[in-house]
C-alpha positions in Angstrom: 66.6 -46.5 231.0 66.1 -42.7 230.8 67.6 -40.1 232.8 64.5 -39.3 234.7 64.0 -43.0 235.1 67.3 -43.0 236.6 67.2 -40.4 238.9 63.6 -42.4 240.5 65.4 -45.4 241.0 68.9 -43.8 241.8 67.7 -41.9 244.8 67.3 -43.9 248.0 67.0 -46.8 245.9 64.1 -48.7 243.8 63.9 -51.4 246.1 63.1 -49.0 249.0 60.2 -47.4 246.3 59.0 -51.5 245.8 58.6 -52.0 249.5 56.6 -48.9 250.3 54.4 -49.5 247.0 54.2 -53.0 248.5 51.9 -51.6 251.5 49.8 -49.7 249.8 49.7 -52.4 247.3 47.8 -54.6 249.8 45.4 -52.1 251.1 44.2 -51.6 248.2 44.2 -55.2 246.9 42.2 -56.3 250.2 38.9 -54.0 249.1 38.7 -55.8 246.0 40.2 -59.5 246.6 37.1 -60.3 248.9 34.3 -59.8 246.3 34.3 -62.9 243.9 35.2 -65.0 246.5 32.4 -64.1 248.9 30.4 -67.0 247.5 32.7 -69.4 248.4 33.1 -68.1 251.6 29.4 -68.5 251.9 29.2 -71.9 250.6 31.8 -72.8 253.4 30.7 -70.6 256.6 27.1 -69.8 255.9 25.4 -66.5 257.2 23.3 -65.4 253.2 23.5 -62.1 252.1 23.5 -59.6 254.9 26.7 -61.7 256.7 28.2 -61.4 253.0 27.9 -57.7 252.7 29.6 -57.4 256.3 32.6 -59.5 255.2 32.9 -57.5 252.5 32.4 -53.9 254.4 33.9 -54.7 257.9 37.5 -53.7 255.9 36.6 -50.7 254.5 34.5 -49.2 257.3 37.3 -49.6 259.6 39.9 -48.2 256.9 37.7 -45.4 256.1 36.8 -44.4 260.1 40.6 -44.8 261.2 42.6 -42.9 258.3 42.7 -39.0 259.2 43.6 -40.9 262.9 46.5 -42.7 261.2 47.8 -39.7 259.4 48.1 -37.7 262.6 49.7 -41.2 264.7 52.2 -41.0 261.7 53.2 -37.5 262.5 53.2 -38.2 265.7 55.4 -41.3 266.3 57.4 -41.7 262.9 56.2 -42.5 259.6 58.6 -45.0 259.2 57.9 -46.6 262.8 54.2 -46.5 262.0 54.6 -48.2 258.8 56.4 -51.2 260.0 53.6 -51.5 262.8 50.9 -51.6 260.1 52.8 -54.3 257.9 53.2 -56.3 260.6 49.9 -56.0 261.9 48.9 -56.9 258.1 50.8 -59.8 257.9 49.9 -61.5 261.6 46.2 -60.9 260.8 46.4 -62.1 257.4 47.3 -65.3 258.5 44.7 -65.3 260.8 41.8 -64.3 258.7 43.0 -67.3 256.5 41.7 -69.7 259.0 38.8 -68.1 260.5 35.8 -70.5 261.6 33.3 -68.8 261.5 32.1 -65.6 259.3 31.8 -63.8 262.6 34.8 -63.9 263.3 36.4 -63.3 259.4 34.1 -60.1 259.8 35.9 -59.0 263.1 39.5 -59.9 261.9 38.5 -58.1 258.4 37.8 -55.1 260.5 41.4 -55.3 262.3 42.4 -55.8 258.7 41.2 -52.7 257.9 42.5 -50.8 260.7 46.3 -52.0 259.8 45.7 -50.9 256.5 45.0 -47.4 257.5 48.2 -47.1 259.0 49.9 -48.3 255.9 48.1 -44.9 253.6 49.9 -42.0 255.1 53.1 -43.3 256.4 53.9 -44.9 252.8 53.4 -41.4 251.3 54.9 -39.5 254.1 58.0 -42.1 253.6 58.3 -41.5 249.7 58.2 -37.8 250.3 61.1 -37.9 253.0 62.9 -40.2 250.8 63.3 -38.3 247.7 64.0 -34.6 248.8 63.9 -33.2 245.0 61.1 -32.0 243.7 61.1 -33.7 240.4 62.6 -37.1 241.8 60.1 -36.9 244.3 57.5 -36.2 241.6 59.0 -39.0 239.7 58.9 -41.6 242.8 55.2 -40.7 243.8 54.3 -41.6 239.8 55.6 -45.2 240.3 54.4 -45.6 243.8 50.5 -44.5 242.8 50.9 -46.8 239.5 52.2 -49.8 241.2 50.5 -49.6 244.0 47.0 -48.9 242.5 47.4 -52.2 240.3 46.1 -53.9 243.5 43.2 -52.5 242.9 42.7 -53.5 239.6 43.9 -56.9 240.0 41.9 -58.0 243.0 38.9 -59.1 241.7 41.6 -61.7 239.2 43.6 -62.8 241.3 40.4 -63.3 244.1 38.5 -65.3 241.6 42.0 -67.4 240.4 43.0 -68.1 244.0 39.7 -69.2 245.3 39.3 -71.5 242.8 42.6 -72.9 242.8 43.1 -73.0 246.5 40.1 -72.2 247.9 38.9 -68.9 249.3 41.0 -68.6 252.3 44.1 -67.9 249.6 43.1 -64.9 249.3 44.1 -63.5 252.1 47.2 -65.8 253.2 49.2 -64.9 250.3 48.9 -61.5 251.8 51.6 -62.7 254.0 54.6 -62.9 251.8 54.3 -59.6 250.5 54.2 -57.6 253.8 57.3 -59.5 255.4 59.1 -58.6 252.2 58.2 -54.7 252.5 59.4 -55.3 256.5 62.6 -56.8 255.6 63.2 -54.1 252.7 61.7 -51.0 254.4 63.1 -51.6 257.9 66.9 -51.6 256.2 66.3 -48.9 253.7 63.8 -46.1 254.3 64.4 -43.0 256.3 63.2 -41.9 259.7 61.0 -38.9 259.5 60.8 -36.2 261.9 57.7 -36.2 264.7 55.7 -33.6 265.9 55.8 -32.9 269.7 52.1 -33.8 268.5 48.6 -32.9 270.8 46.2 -35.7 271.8 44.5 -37.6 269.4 40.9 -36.7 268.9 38.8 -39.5 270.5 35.6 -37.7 270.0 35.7 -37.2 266.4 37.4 -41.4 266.2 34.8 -42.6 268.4 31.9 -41.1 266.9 33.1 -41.4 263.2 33.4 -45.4 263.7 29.9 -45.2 265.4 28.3 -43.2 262.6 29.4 -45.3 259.7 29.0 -48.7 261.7 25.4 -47.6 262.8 24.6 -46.4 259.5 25.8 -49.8 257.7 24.1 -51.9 260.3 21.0 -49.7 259.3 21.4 -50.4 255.6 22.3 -54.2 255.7 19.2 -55.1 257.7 16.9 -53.2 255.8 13.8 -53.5 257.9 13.0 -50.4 257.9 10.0 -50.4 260.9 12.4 -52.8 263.1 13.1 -51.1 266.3 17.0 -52.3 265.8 17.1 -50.8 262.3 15.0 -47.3 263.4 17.7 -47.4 266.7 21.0 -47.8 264.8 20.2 -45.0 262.4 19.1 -42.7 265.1 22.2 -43.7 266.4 24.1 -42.8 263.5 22.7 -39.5 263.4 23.3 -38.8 266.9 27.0 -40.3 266.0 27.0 -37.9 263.0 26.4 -34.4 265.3 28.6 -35.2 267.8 31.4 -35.9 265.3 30.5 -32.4 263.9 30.5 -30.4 266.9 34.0 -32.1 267.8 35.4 -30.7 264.7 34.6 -27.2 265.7 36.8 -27.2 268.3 40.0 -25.2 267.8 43.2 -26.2 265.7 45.3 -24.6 268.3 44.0 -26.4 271.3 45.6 -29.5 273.1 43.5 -31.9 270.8 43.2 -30.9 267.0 40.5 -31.6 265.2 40.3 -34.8 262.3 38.5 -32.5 260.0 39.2 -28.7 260.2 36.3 -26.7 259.3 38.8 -24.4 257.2 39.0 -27.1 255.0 35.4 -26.2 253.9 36.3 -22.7 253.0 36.5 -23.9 249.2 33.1 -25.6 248.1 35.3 -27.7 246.1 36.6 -29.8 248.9 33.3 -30.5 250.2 31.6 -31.5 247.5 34.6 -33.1 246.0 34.9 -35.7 248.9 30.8 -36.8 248.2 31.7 -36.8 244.0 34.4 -39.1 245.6 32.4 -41.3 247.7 29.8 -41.8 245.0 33.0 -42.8 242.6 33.6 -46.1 244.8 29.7 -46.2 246.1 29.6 -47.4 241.9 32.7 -48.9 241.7 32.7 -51.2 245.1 28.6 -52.0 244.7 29.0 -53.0 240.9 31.7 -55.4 241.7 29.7 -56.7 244.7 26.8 -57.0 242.5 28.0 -58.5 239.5 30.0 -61.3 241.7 27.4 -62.5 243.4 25.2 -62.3 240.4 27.2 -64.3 237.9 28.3 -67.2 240.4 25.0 -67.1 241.5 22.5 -67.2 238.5 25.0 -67.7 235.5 27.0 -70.3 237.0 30.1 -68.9 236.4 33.1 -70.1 238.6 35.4 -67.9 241.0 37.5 -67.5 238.2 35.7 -67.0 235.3 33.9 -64.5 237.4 37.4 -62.8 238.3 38.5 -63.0 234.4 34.9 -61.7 233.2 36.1 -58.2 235.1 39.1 -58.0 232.9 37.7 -55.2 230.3 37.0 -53.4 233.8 40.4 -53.6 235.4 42.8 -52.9 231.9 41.9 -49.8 231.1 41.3 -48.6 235.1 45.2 -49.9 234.9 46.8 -48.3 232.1 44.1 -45.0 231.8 45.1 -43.0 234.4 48.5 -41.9 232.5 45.9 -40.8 230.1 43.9 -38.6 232.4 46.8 -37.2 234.2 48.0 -35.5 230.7 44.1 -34.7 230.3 44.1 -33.2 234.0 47.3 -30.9 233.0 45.6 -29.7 229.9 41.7 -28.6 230.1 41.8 -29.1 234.4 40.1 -31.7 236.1 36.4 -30.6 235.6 35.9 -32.5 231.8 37.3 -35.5 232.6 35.9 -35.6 236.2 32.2 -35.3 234.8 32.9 -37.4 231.9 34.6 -40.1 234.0 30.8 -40.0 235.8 29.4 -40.2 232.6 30.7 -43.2 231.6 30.5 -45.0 235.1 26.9 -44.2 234.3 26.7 -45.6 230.9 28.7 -48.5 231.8 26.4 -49.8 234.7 23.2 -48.5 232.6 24.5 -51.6 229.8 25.1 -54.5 233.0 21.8 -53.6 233.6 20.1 -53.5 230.1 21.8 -56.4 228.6 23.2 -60.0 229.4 25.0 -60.3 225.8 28.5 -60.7 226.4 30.0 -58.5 224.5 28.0 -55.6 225.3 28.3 -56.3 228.7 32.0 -56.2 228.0 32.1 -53.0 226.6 30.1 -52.1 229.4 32.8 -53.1 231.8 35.5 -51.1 229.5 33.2 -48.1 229.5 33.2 -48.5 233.5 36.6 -48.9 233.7 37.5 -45.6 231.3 35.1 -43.8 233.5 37.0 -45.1 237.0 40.0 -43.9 235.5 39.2 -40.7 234.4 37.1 -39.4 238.0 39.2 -40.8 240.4 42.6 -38.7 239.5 40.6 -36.1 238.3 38.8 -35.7 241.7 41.8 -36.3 243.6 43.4 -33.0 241.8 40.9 -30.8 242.0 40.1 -31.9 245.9 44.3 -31.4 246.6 44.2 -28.2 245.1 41.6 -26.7 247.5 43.2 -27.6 250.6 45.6 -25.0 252.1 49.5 -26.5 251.7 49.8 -27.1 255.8 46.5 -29.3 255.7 47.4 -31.4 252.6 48.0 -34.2 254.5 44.3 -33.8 256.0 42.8 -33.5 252.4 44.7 -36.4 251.1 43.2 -38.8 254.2 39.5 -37.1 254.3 39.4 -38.0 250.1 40.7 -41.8 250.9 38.3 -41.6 254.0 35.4 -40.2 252.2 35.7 -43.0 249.5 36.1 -46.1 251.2 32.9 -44.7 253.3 31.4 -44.6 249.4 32.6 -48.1 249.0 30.6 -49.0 252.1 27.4 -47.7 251.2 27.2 -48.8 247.8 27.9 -52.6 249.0 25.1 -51.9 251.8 22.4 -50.0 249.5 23.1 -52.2 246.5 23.5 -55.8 248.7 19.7 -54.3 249.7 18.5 -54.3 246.8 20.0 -57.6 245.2 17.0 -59.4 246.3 15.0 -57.4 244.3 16.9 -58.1 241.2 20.5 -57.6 239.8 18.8 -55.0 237.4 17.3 -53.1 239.7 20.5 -52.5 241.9 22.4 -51.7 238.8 20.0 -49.3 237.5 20.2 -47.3 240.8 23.9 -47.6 240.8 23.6 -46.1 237.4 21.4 -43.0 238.6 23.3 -42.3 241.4 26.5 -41.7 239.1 24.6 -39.1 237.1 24.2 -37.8 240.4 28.1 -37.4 241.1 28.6 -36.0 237.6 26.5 -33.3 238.5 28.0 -32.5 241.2 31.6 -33.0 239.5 29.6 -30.3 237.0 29.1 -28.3 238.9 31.3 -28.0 241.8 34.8 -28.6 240.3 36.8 -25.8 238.9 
C-alpha cells in the first residue's frame, strides 16, 4: 500500500469510508437498477408504457425536487443524524417496494425511495469532509468515496438485468436491504458528529412548488396528448409551479427562511448554464438506457440479463474513465473534455440509432460511455468552481438536482416517443446532446 493510500485508510478508518460510500452507493444504483427490469415488472403488474416511465421517474423526481432541502436538514440537525435516518428509511422501504401489488403503489414507494436517498447525498459528503480534517487526506478519502460510490451507477443496469432474471424483478430492490443495515451498523459506531447551524426555517415555498413543477411537467410529458384538458392543465400548472418557485428564491439570504437557490449563484454564467449542460448529460444518459431496455427485451428478445450484459461496453469505461478525465480536467481545464464528452454522447446514440449490427452498436455504447465519463466530472469542476466557497454546498446539490431533473425528462420525452420508433427517440436524444456540447462550448471556461 502506498503512503497516501495509507494515510486514506489510516484516518478515521477505511471501514467508516465503506459505510458512507455504501449510501451513496445505493442512490445511485436505484436510478439505474429499475430500467432492464421494467419489463418484467410490466409483465407481472400491468399499466404499458406511460405506468413504466413513472416507475422509472417517481425516484428521481423526488430525489431531484428534495436535494438542496436535504443539504440544508443536514446542516441543520447533524449530518451524521440525518444520514442514519435516510439509511434507515432506505432499507425499510426497500423491503417494501420488494413486495408492492400493484404498480401504483411501486410508483409511490419509489418516490419515498427517492426522498431517503436525497438525504443520503449531502450528509455522506458532509461526513467524509468532517471525518478527515487534512486537506490531502481529505482529498484522498473523497477520491475513493466518488469512485466506489459511482460504481452503482455503472453496475445497475448488470446487476438489474442478472437479478431479475435470476430472482425475479422484485430482487432488485430487496437486496438493497443488506447494504444499508451494514452502513447503519458501521457508520453509527464510527463516523463523527458534525456541528449544526442554529439553522432558519426550511423554505416550503421553493420545496412545494419545485416538487409541483417537475411532477406537473412529467405528468405533462408522459401523457402526451397534447389538446387534453389534463395534459394543457398540468403544464400550465407547471409553469405557474415554475414562477412561484422563482419569486421565492428572490427572497433574502439573511431573512428567517433562506432561499434553496440563491440568485448570487447566477452571478457567473457558468453555473447557470452548467446545471442545463448537466441535465442534458443524464436527459441522454437515463432516456438511452430507458430506451434501449425496453427496446431489446421488447423486439430483439433479449432476456433481463442479456439486456443488462449488452450495456457492458457502456458501463466499463463510464467506470474506469473518470481517472482519466480528472488528469485531463487538471491539464487543459474542463471546457475540451466537457464538449468532447457531448460529442461522443452524440455519436454514440447517433450509431444505436443508425445500426443494429452488434458490434457497431457496441462501440456505440463504448463511445457513450467515454463521453459520460468525460462531461460529467468535467461539468461538475467547472460548475464547483463558479460557486462562491460559503455556497458550495448549494452548488454541489443544485448540479445533482439539476441532473436527476435531466434524468427525468429524458425518460418522459424519450418514453413519448418510443411509440414512434426506437430510432426516432434515439436520434432526438442524439440532437439534443449536440445541443449540450454547445452550450459546454460555449459557456464553460
Amino acid at each position: 500500500m502506498t503512503s497516501s493510500a495509507a494515510t486514506t485508510t489510516r484516518g478515521p478508518g477505511a471501514l467508516l469510508l465503506l459505510g458512507l460510500s455504501l449510501g451513496y452507493f445505493l442512490v445511485l444504483l436505484d436510478t439505474t437498477v429499475i430500467t432492464v427490469a421494467l419489463p418484467a415488472v410490466g409483465a407481472d403488474l400491468g399499466g404499458g408504457l406511460g405506468a413504466l416511465q413513472w416507475v422509472s421517474n417517481g425516484y428521481p423526481l423526488a430525489f431531484a425536487a428534495l436535494l438542496l432541502t436535504a443539504g440544508a436538514w443536514s446542516d441543520r440537525h447533524g449530518a451524521r443524524r440525518v444520514f442514519l435516518v435516510g439509511l434507515c428509511a432506505f432499507a425499510v422501504l426497500s423491503a417494501a417496494t420488494s413486495v408492492a401489488w400493484s404498480v401504483g403503489v411501486l410508483i409511490g414507494l419509489r418516490a419515498l425511495l427517492g426522498v431517503a436517498g436525497a438525504l443520503l447525498v449531502p450528509t455522506s459528503l458532509a461526513l467524509v469532509a468532517t471525518a478527515w480534517t487534512e486537506p490531502a487526506a481529505r482529498a484522498r478519502a473523497t477520491g475513493v468515496w466518488a469512485a466506489l460510490s459511482g460504481t452503482g451507477l455503472v453496475a445497475g443496469p448488470v446487476a438489474g438485468g442478472l437479478l431479475t432474471d435470476a430472482f425475479g424483478w422484485r430482487s432488485v430492490f430487496l437486496v438493497n436491504v443488506p447494504v444499508a443495515l451494514a452502513a447503519v451498523v458501521v457508520v453509527a459506531r464510527r463516523a463523527p458528529e458534525t456541528p449544526r447551524s442554529s439553522g432558519r426555517g426550511t423554505d416550503v415555498t421553493g420545496q412545494v412548488s419545485a416538487v409541483v413543477a417537475l411532477g406537473a411537467l412529467t405528468y405533462g410529458l408522459v401523457r402526451a396528448r397534447w389538446s387534453a384538458p389534463d395534459v394543457l392543465g398540468a403544464l400550465a400548472v407547471a409553469v405557474l409551479a415554475a414562477v412561484v418557485f422563482v419569486l421565492a428564491q428572490r427572497r433574502p439570504e439573511t431573512g428567517p427562511v433562506a432561499p434553496m437557490l440563491p440568485p448570487r449563484l447566477f452571478a457567473d454564467r457558468t453555473f447557470g448554464w452548467g446545471l442545463a449542460a448537466g441535465a442534458i448529460v443524464n436527459f441522454g444518459l437515463s432516456g438511452v438506457l430507458f430506451v434501449l431496455s425496453l427496446s431489446w427485451q421488447g423486439t430483439r428478445g433479449y432476456s433481463a440479463s442479456a439486456a443488462g450484459l449488452a450495456f457492458l461496453p457502456l458501463t466499463i469505461p463510464t467506470a474506469l474513465n473518470p481517472v482519466l478525465t480528472g488528469r485531463l480536467v487538471a491539464r487543459t481545464g474542463p471546457k475540451v473534455p466537457a464538449v468532447a464528452g457531448f460529442l461522443l454522447m452524440a455519436a454514440g446514440t447517433a450509431a444505436q440509432a443508425a445500426t443494429t449490427d452488434p458490434l457497431l452498436a457496441a462501440l456505440g455504447l463504448a463511445l457513450l460511455g467515454f463521453g459520460v465519463s468525460f462531461a460529467i466530472p468535467s461539468l461538475m469542476t467547472a460548475v464547483l468552481g463558479a460557486v462562491p466557497k460559503d455556497l458550495a454546498g448549494v452548488g454541489g446539490g443544485a448540479v445533482n438536482a439539476a441532473r436527476q431533473t435531466g434524468a427525468v425528462l429524458g425518460v418522459a420525452v424519450l418514453g413519448t416517443l418510443l411509440p414512434a420508433g426506437p430510432r426516432t427517440a434515439l436520434a432526438t436524444a442524439a440532437a439534443v446532446l449536440v445541443v449540450g456540447a454547445v452550450i459546454a462550448g460555449a459557456a464553460v471556461e
